[in-house]
matplotlib code that plots the C-alpha trace (Angstrom):
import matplotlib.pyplot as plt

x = [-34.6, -30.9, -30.7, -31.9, -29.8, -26.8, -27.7, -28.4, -25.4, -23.7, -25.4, -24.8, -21.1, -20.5, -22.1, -19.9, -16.7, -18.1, -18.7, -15.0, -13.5, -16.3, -13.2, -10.6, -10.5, -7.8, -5.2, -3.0, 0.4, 2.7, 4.8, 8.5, 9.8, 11.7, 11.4, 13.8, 13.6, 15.9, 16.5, 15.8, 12.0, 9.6, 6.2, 3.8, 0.0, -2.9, -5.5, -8.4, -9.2, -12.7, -13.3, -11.3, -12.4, -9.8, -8.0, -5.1, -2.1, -0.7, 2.3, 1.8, 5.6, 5.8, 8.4, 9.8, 11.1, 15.0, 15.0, 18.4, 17.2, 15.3, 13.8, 13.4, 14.4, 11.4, 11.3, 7.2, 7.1, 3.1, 2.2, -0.5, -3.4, -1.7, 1.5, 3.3, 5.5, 6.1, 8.6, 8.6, 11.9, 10.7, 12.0, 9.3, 10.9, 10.4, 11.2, 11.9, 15.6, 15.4, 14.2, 10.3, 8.6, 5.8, 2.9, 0.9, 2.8, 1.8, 4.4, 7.8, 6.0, 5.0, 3.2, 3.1, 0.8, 2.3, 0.3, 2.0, 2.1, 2.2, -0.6, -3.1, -6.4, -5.2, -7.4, -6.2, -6.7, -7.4, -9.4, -8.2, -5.4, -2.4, 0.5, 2.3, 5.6, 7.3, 11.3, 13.5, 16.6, 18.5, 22.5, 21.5, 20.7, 18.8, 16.6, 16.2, 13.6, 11.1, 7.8, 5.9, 4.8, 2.3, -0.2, -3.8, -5.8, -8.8, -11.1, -10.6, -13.0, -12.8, -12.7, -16.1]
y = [-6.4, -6.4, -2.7, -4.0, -7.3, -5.0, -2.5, -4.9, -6.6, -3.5, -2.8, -6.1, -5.6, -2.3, -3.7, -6.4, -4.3, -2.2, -4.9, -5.4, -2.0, -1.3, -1.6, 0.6, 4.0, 5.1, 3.9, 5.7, 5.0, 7.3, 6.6, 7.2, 9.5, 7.0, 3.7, 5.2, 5.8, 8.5, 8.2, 11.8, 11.5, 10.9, 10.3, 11.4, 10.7, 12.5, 10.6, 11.6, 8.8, 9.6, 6.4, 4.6, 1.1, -1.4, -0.7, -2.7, -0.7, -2.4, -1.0, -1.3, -1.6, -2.0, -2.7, -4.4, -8.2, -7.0, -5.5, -6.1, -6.9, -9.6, -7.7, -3.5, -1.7, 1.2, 3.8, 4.5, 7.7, 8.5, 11.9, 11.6, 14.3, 15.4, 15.8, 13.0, 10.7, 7.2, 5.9, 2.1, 0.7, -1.8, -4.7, -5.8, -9.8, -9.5, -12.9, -16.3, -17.1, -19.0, -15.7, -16.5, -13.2, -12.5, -10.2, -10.6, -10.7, -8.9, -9.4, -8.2, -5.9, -7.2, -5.8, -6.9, -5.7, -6.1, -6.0, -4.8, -6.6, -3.5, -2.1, -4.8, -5.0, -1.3, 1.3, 5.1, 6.6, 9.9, 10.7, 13.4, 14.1, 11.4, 11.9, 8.9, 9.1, 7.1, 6.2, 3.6, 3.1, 0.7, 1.1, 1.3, 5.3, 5.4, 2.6, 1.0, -0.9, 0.5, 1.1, 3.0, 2.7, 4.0, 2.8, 0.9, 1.7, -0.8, -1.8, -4.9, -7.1, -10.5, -13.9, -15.9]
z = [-24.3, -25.2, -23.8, -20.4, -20.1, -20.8, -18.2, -15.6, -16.9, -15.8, -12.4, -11.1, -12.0, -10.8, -7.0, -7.0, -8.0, -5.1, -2.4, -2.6, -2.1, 1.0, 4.1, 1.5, 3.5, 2.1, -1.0, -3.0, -4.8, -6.0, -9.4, -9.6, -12.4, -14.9, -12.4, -9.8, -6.1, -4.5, -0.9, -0.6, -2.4, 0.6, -0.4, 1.6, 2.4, 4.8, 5.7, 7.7, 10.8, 11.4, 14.1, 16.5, 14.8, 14.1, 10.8, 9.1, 7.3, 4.1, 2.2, -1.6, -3.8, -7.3, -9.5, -12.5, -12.7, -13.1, -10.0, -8.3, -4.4, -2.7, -0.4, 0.3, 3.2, 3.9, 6.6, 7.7, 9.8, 11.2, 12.8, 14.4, 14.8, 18.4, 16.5, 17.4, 16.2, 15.1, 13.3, 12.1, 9.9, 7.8, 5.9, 2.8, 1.5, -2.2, -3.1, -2.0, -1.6, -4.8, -6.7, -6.8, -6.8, -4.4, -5.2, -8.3, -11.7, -14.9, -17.6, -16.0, -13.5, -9.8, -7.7, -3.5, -1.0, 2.5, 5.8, 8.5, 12.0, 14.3, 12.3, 12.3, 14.1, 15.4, 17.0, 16.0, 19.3, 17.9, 15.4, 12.3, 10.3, 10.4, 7.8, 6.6, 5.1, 3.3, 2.2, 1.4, 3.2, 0.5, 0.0, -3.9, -4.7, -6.5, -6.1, -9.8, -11.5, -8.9, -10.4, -7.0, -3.5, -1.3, 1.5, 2.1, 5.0, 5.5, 8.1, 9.8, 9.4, 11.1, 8.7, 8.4]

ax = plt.figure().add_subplot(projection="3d")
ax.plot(x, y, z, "-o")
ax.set_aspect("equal")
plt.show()
């Protein structure tokens, strides 16, 4: 009897933990060798757009709680599956002015997913391959303190 609570126990769990990850088409983060960003490291991610139904674009940063800068400065560059080229430069607030940290907090580590405007509720018009690429354009070289960054793709799905 304990065998089967436990297992159901489990099922149920692994559904729910399911449920919530069912509009993730693509996330990914990269981690920066010794918690430093170098202007020159682009990361880069391909994702395959197989629709053309409205998806939202989040930019995922992590980093520790000494970091020196309320906010990040991040070039996103998209090539599309035609070859073209987008290029957004982006400016992720950190912090409030009076040094809260946004994002949710584990020890000194914070972490901040941040939707982007021109990529919300948008239609891919073409569907395959898109590469992403990401740097930060930040005076301070190499960027300390920063733990990663990368990108969310979801669907959009309207509030109920």
């Amino acid at each position: 009897m304990l065998r089967f609570f436990t297992y159901t126990l489990m099922l149920l769990l692994a559904m729910g933990m399911n449920s919530c990850d069912e509009l993730i088409i693509f996330e990914k983060d990269k981690d920066f060798k010794e918690q430093e960003w170098m202007s020159s490291d682009t990361l880069q991610f391909e994702v395959s757009i197989e629709d053309q139904d409205p998806k939202n674009l989040y930019i995922n940063v992590r980093h520790r709680f000494n970091f020196n800068w309320r906010n990040v400065w991040l070039n996103l560059s998209v090539t599309f599956p035609n070859d073209s080229l987008y290029e957004l430069p982006i400016n992720i607030p950190l912090s409030q002015p009076d040094g809260q940290w946004f994002g949710d907090c584990s020890g000194d580590l914070f972490r901040l997913q941040y939707p982007l405007a021109q990529f919300t509720q948008t239609t891919f018009g073409d569907t395959g391959k898109y590469v992403f690429r990401l740097s930060h354009e930040m005076r301070e070289d190499p960027l300390l303190n920063m733990l990663s960054a990368g990108i969310r793709i979801e669907h959009y799905k309207l509030e109920e």
